[in-house]
Jmol script that loads the backbone (N, CA, C; Angstrom):
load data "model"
ATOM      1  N   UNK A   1       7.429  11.380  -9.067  1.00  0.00           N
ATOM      2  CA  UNK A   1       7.241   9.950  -9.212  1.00  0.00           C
ATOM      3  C   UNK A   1       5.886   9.567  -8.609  1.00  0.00           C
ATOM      4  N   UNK A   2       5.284   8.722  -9.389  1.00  0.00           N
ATOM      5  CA  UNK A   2       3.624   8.263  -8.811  1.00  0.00           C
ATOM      6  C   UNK A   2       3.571   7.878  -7.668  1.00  0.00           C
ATOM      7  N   UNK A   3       2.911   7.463  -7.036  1.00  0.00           N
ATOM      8  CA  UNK A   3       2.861   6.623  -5.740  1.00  0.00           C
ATOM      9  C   UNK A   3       2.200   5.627  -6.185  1.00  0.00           C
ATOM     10  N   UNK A   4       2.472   4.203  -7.113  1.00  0.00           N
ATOM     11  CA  UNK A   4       1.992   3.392  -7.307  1.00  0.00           C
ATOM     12  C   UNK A   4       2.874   1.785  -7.982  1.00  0.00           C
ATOM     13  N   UNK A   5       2.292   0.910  -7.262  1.00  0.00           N
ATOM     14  CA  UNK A   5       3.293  -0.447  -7.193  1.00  0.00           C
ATOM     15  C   UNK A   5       3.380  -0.810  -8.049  1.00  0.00           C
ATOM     16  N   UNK A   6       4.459  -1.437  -8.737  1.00  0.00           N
ATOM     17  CA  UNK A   6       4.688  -1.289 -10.216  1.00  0.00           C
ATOM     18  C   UNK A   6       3.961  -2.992 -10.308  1.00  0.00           C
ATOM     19  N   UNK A   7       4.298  -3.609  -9.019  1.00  0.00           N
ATOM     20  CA  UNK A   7       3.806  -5.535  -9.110  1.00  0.00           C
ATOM     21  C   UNK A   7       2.393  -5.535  -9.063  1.00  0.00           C
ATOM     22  N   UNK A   8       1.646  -5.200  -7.880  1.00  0.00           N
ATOM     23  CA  UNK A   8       0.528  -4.788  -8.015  1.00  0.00           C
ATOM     24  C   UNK A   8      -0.892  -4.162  -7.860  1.00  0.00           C
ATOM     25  N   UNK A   9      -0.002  -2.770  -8.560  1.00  0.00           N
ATOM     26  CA  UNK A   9      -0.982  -1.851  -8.700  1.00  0.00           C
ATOM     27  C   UNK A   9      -1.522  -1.389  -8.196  1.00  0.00           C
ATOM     28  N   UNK A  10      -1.396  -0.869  -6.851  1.00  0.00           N
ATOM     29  CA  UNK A  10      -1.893  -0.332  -5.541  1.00  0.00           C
ATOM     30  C   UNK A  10      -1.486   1.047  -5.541  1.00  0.00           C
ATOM     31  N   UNK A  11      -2.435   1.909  -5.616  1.00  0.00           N
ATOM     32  CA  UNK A  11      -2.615   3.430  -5.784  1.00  0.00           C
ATOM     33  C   UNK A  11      -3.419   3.531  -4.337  1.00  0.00           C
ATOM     34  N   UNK A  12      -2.821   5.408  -4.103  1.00  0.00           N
ATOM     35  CA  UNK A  12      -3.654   5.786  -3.307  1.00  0.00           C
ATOM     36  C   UNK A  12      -5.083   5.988  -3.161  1.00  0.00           C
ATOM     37  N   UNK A  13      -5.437   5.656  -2.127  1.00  0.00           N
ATOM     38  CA  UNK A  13      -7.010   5.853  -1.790  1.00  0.00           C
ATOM     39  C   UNK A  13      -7.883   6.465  -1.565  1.00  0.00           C
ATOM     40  N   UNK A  14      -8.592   7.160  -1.792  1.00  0.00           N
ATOM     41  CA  UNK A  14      -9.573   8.012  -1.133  1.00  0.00           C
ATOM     42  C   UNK A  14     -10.450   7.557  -0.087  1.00  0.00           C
ATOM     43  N   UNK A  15     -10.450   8.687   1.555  1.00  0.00           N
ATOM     44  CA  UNK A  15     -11.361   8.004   2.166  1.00  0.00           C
ATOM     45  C   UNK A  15     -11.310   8.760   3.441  1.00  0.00           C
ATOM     46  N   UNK A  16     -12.162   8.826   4.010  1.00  0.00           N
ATOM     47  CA  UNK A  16     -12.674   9.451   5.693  1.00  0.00           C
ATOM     48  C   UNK A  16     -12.167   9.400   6.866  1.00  0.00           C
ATOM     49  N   UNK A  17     -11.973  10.516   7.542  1.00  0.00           N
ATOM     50  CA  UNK A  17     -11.659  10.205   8.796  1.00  0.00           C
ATOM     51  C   UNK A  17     -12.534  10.900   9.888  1.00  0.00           C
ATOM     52  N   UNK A  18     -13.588   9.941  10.291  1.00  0.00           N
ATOM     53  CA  UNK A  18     -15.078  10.423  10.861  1.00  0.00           C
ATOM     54  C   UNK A  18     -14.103  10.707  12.527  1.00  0.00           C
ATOM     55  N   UNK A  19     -14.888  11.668  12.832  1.00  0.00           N
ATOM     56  CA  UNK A  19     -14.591  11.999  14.169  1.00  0.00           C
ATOM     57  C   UNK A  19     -16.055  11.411  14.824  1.00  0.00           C
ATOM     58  N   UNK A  20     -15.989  11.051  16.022  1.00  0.00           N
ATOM     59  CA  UNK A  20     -17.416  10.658  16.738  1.00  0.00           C
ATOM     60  C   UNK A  20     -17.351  11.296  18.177  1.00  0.00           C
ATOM     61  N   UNK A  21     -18.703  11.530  18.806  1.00  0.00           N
ATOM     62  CA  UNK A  21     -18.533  12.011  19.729  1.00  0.00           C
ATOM     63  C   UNK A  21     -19.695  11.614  20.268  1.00  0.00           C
ATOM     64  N   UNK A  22     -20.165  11.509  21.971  1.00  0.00           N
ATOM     65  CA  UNK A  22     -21.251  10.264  22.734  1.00  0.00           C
ATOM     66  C   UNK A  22     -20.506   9.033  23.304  1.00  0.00           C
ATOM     67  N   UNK A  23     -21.672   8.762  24.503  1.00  0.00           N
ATOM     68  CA  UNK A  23     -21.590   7.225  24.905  1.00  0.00           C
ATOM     69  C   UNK A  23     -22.452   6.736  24.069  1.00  0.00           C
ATOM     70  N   UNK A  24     -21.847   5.119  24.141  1.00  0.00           N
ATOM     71  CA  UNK A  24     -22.724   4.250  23.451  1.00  0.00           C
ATOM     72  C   UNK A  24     -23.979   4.219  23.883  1.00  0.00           C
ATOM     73  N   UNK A  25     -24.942   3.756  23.346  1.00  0.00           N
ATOM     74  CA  UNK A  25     -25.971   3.032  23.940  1.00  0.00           C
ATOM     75  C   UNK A  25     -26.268   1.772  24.792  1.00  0.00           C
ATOM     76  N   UNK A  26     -25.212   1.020  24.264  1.00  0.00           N
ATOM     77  CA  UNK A  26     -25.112  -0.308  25.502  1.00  0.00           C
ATOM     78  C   UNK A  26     -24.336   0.382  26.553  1.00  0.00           C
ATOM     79  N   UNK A  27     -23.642   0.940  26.764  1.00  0.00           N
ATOM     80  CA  UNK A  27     -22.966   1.609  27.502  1.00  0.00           C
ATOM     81  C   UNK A  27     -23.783   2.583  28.872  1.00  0.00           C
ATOM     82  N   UNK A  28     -25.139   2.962  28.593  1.00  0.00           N
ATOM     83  CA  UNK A  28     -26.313   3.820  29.186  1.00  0.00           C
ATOM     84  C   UNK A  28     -26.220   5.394  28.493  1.00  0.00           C
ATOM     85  N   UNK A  29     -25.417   5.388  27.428  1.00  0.00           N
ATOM     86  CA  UNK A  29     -25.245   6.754  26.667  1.00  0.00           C
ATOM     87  C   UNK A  29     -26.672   6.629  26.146  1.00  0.00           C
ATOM     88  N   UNK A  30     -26.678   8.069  25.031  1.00  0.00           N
ATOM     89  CA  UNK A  30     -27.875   8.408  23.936  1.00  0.00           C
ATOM     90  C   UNK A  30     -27.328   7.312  22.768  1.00  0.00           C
ATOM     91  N   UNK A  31     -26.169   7.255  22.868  1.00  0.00           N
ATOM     92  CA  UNK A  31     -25.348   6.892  21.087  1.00  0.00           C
ATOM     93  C   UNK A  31     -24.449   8.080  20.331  1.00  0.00           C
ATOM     94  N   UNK A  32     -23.780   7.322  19.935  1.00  0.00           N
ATOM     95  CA  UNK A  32     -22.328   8.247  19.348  1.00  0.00           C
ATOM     96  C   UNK A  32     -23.350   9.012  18.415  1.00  0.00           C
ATOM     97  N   UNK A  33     -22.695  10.204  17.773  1.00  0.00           N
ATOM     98  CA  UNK A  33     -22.807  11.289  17.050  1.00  0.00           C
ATOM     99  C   UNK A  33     -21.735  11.272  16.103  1.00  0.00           C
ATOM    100  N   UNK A  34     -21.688  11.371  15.062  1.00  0.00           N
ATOM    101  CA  UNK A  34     -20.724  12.016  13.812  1.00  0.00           C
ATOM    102  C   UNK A  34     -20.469  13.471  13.994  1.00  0.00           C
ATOM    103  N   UNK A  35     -19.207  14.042  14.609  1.00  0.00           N
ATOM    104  CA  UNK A  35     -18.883  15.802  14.430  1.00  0.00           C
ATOM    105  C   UNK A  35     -18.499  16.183  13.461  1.00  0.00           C
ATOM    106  N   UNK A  36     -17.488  15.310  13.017  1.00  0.00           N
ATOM    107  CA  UNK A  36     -16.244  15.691  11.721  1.00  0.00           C
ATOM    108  C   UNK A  36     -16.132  14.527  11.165  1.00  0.00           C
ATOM    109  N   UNK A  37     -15.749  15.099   9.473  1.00  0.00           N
ATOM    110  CA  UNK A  37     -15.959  13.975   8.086  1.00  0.00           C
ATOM    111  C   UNK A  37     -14.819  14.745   7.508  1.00  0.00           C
ATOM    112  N   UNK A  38     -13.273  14.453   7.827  1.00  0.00           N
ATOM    113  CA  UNK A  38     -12.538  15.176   6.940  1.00  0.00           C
ATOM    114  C   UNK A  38     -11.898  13.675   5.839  1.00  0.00           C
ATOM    115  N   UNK A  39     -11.739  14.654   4.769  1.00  0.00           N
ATOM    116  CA  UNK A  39     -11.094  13.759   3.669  1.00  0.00           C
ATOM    117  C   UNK A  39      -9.866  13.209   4.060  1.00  0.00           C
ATOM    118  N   UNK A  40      -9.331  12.115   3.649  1.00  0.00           N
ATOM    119  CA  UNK A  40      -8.155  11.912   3.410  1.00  0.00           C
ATOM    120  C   UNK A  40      -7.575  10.719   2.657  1.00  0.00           C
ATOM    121  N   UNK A  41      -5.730  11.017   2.340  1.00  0.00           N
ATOM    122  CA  UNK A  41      -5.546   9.454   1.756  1.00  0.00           C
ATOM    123  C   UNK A  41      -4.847   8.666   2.338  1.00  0.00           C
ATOM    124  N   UNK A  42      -5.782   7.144   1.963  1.00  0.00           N
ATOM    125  CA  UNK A  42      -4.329   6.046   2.520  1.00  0.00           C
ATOM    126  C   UNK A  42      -3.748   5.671   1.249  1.00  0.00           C
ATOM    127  N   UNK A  43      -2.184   6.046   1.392  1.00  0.00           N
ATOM    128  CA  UNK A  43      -1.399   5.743   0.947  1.00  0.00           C
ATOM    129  C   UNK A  43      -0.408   4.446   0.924  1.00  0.00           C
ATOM    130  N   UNK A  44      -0.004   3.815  -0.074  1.00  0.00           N
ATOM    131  CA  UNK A  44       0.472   2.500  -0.161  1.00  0.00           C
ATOM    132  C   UNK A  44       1.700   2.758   0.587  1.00  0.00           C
ATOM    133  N   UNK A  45       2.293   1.378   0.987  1.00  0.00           N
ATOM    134  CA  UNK A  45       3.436   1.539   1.751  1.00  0.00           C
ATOM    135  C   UNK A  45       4.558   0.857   0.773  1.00  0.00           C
ATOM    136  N   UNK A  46       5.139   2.135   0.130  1.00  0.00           N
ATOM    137  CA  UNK A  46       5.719   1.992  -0.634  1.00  0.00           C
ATOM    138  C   UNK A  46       7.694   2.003   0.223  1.00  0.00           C
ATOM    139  N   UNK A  47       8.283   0.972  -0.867  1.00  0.00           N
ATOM    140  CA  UNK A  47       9.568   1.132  -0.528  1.00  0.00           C
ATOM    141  C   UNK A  47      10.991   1.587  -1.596  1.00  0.00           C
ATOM    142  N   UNK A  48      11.899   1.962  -1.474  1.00  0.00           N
ATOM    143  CA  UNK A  48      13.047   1.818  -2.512  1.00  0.00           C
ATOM    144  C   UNK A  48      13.977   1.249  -1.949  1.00  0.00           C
ATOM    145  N   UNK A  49      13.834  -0.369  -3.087  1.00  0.00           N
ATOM    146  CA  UNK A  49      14.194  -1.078  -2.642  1.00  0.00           C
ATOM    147  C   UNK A  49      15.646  -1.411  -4.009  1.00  0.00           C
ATOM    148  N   UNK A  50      16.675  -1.655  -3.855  1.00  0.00           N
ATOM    149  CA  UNK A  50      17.841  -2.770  -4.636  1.00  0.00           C
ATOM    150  C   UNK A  50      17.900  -3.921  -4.435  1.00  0.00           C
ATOM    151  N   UNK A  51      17.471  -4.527  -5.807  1.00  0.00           N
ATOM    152  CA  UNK A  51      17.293  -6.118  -5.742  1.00  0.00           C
ATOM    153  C   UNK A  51      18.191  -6.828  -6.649  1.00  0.00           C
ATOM    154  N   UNK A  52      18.745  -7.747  -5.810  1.00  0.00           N
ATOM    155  CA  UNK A  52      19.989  -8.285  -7.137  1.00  0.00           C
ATOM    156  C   UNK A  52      19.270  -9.623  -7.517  1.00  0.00           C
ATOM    157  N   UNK A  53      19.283  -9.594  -9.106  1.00  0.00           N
ATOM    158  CA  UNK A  53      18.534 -10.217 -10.212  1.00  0.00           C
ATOM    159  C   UNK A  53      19.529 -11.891 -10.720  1.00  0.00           C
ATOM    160  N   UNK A  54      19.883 -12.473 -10.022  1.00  0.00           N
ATOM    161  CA  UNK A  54      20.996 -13.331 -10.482  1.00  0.00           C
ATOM    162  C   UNK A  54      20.732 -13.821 -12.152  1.00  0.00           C
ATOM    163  N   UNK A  55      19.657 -13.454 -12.837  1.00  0.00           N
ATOM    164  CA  UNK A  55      19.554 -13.944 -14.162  1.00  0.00           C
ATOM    165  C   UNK A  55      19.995 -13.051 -15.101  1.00  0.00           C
ATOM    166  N   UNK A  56      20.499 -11.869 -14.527  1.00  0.00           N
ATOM    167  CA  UNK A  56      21.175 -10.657 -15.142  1.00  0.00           C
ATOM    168  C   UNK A  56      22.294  -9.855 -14.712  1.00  0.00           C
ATOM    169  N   UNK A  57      22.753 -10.694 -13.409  1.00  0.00           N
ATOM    170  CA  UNK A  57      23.828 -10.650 -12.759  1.00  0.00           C
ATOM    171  C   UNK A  57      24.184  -9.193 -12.123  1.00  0.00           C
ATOM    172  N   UNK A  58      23.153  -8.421 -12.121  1.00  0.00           N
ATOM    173  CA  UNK A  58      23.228  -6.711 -11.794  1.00  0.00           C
ATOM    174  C   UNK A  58      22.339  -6.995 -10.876  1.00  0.00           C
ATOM    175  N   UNK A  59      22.341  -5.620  -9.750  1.00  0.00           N
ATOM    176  CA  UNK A  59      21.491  -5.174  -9.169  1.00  0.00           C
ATOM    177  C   UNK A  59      19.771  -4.485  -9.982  1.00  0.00           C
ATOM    178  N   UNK A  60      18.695  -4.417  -9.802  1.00  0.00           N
ATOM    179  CA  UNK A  60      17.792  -3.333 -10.089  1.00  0.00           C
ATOM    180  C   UNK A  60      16.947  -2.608  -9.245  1.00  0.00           C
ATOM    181  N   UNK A  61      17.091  -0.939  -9.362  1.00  0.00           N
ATOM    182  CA  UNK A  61      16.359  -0.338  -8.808  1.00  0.00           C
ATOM    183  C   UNK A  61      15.475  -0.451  -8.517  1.00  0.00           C
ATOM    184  N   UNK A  62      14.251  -0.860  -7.664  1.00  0.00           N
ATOM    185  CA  UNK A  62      12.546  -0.355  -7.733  1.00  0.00           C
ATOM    186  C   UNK A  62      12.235   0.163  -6.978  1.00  0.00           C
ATOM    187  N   UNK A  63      11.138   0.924  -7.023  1.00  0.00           N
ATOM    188  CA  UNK A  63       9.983   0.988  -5.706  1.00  0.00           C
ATOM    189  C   UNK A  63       9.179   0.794  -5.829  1.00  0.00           C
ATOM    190  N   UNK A  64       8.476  -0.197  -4.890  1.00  0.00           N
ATOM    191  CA  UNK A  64       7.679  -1.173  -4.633  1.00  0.00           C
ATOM    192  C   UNK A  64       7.568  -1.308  -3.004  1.00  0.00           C
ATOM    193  N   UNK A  65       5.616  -1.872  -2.997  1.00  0.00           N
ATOM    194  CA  UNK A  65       4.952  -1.988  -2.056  1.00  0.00           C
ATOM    195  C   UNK A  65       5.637  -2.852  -0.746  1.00  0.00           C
ATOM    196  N   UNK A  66       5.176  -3.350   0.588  1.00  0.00           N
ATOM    197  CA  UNK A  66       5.568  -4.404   1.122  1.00  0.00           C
ATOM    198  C   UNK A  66       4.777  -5.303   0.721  1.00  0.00           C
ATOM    199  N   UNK A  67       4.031  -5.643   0.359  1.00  0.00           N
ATOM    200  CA  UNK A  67       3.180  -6.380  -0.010  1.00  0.00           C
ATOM    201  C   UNK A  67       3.884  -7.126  -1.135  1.00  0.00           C
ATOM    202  N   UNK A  68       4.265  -6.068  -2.327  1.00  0.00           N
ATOM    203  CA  UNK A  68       4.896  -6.577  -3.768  1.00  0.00           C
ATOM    204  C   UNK A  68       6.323  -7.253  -3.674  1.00  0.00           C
ATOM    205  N   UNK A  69       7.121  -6.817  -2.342  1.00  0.00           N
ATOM    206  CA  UNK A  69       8.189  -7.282  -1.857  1.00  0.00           C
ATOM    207  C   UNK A  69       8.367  -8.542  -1.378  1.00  0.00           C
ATOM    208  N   UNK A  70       6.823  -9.300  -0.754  1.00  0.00           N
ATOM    209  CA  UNK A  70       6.634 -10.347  -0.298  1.00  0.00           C
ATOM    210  C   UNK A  70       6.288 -11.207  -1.478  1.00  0.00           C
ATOM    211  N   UNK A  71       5.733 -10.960  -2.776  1.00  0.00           N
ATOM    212  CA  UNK A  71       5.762 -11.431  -3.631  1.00  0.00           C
ATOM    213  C   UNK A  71       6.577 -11.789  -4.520  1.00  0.00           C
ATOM    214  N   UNK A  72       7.182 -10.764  -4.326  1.00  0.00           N
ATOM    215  CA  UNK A  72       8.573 -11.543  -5.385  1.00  0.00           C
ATOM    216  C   UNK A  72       9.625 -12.314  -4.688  1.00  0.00           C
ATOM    217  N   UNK A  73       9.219 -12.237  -3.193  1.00  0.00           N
ATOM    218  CA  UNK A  73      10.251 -13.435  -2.467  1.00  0.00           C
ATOM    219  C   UNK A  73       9.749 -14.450  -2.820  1.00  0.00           C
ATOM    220  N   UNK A  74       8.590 -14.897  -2.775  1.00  0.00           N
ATOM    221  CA  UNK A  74       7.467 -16.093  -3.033  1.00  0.00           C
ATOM    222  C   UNK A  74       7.731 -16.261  -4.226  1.00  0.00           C
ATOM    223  N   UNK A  75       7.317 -15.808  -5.638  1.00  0.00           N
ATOM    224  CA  UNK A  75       7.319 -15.910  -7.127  1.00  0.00           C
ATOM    225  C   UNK A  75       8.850 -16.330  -7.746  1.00  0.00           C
ATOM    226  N   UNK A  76       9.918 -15.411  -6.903  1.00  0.00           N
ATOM    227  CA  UNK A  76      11.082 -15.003  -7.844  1.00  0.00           C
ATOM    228  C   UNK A  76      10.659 -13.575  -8.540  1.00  0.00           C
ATOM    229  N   UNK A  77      12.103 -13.001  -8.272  1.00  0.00           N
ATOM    230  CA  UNK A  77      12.244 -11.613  -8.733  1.00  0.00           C
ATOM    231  C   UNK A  77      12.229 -11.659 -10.427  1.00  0.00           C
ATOM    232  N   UNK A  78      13.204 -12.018 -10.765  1.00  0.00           N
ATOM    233  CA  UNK A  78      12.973 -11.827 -12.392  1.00  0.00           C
ATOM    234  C   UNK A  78      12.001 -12.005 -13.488  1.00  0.00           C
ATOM    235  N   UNK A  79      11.653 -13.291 -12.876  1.00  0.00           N
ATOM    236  CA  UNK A  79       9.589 -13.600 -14.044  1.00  0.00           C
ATOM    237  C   UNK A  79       8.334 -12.660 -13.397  1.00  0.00           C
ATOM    238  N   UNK A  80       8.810 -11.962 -12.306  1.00  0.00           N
ATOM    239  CA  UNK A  80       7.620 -11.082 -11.651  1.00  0.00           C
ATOM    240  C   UNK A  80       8.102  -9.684 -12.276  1.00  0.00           C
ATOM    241  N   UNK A  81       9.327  -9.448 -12.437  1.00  0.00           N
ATOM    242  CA  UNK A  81       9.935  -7.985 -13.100  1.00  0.00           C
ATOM    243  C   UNK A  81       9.664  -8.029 -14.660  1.00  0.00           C
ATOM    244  N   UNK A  82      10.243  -9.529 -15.319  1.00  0.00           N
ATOM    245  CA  UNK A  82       9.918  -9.441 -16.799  1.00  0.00           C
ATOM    246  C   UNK A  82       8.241  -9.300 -17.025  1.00  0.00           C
ATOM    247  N   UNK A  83       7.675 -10.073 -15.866  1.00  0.00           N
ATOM    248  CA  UNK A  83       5.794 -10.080 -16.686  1.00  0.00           C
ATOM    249  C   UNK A  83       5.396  -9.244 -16.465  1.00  0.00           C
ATOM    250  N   UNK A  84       5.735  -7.675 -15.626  1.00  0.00           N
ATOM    251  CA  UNK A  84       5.094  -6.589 -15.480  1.00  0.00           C
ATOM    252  C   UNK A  84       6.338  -5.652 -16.124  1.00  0.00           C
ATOM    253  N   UNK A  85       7.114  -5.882 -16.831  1.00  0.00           N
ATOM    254  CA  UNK A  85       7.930  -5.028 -17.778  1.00  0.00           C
ATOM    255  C   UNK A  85       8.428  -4.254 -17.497  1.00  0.00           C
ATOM    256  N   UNK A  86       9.147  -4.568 -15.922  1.00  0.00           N
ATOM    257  CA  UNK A  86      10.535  -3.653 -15.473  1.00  0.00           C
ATOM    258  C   UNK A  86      11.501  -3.951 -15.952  1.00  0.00           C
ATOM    259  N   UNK A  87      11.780  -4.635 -16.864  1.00  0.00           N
ATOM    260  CA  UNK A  87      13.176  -5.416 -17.473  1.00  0.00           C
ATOM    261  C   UNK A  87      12.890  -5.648 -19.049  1.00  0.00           C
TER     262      UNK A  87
END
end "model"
wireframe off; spacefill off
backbone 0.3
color backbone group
């Protein structure tokens, strides 16, 4: 299964995790140094969640972001599920 929000659209990221090493310069250091540049991803914070749909009187499966979760409290679940075509 993808890792991506079905509301909206939040895929994983590509991106750095710089290691540094030094005192600052305001500090009375030389200034930080870059040692290590390893890759990595941030990943969405995805959930599986059961949401009961009262316009269809069932529960529906998803997984979905926290973010997308806060949205369909705000919007309503069912016109946010029908306009992105989980239903």
């Amino acid at each position: 299964m993808s890792r991506i929000c079905p509301i909206h659209g939040i895929r994983p990221a590509k991106g750095r995790r710089i290691i540094r090493k030094g005192k600052a310069k305001k500090k009375g250091g030389i200034g930080l140094h870059t040692t290590g540049n390893t890759p990595r991803l941030f990943l969405p914070n995805l959930r599986k969640k059961s949401i009961f749909v009262p316009e269809l009187g069932r529960k529906v499966k998803i997984r979905v972001s926290a973010k997308g979760l806060k949205t369909m409290m705000k919007r309503g679940v069912f016109p946010l599920l029908k306009e992105n075509g989980l239903i």
